[in-house]
N, C-alpha and C positions, 0 to 999 in steps of 0.2 A: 654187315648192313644194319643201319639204324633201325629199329620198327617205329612205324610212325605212330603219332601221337592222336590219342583217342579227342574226336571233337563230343563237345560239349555242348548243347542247345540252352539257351537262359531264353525262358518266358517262352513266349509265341513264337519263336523264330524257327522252330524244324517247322509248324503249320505254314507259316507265312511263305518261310521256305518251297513247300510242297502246293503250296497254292500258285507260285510261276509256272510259269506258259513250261511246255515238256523242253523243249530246247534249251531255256534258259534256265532253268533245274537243273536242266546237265553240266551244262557250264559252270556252272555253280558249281557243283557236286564235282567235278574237274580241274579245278582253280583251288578247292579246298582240298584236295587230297596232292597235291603239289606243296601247299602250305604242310601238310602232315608229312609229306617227305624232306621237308626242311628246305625245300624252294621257296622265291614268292612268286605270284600268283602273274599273269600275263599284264594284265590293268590293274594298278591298285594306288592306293595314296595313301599316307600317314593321318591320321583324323585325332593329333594331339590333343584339340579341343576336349576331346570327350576322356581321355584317360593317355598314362605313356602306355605306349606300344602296341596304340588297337591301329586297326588298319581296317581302309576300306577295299574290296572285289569288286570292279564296275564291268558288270557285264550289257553288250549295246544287243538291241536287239531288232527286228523290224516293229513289233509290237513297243518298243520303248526302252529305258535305260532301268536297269535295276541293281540292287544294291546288298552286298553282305557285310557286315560290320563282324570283326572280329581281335582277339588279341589274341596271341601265342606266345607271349611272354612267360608263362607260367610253364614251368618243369611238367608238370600233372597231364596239362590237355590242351588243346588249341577250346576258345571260348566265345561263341557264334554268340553275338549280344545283340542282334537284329536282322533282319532281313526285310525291304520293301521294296515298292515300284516308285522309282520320282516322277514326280507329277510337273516339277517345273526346272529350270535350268540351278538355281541353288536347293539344296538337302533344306528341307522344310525343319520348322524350330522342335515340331512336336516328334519326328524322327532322331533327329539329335541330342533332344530328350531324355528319349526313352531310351536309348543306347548310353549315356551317361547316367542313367539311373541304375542301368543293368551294371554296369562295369562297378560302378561304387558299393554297390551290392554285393558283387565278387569278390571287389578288393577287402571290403572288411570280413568278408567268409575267412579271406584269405589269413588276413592279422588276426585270425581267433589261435 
């Protein structure tokens, strides 16, 4: 058996994380550790926009839709580059953002 791959939190995202509703924490926390088993996740999408091989987690909820951004490309760790609540039917420009800033961040950690 593989052992799964240790995740990684960039910036705010374990709090942001930890600030969803309990349910949707767990789901989350559930969908990522499928990804650590080298599954993917129940709901997710490719978000090449922001770097290759990060991928969105949309978990629905009664309280609203929320979202985990992550890439798992990397040998080393699966790499949580965001975590929010959407507010409207499109990913807001300033979420998309900041998960592009994170990942570019990583990537040149990465090229040292």
């Amino acid at each position: 058996m593989v052992s799964p791959k240790p995740i990684i939190f960039r910036g705010t995202s374990l709090q942001d994380l930890r600030d969803f509703p309990e349910p949707v924490r767990r789901e989350a926390g559930y969908q990522l550790g499928r990804v650590q088993s080298g599954l993917e996740p129940t709901d997710w999408k490719p978000m090449q926009g922001i770097g290759p091989g990060v991928q969105e987690i949309r978990v629905r909820d009664g309280l609203g839709a929320f979202r985990v951004i992550y890439v798992a490309k990397f040998a080393d760790a699966i790499y949580v580059l965001h975590c929010f609540q959407k507010k409207t039917a499109k990913t807001s420009g300033p979420d998309l953002d900041l998960a592009a800033q994170r990942y570019r961040d990583l990537a040149r950690e990465k090229a040292r």
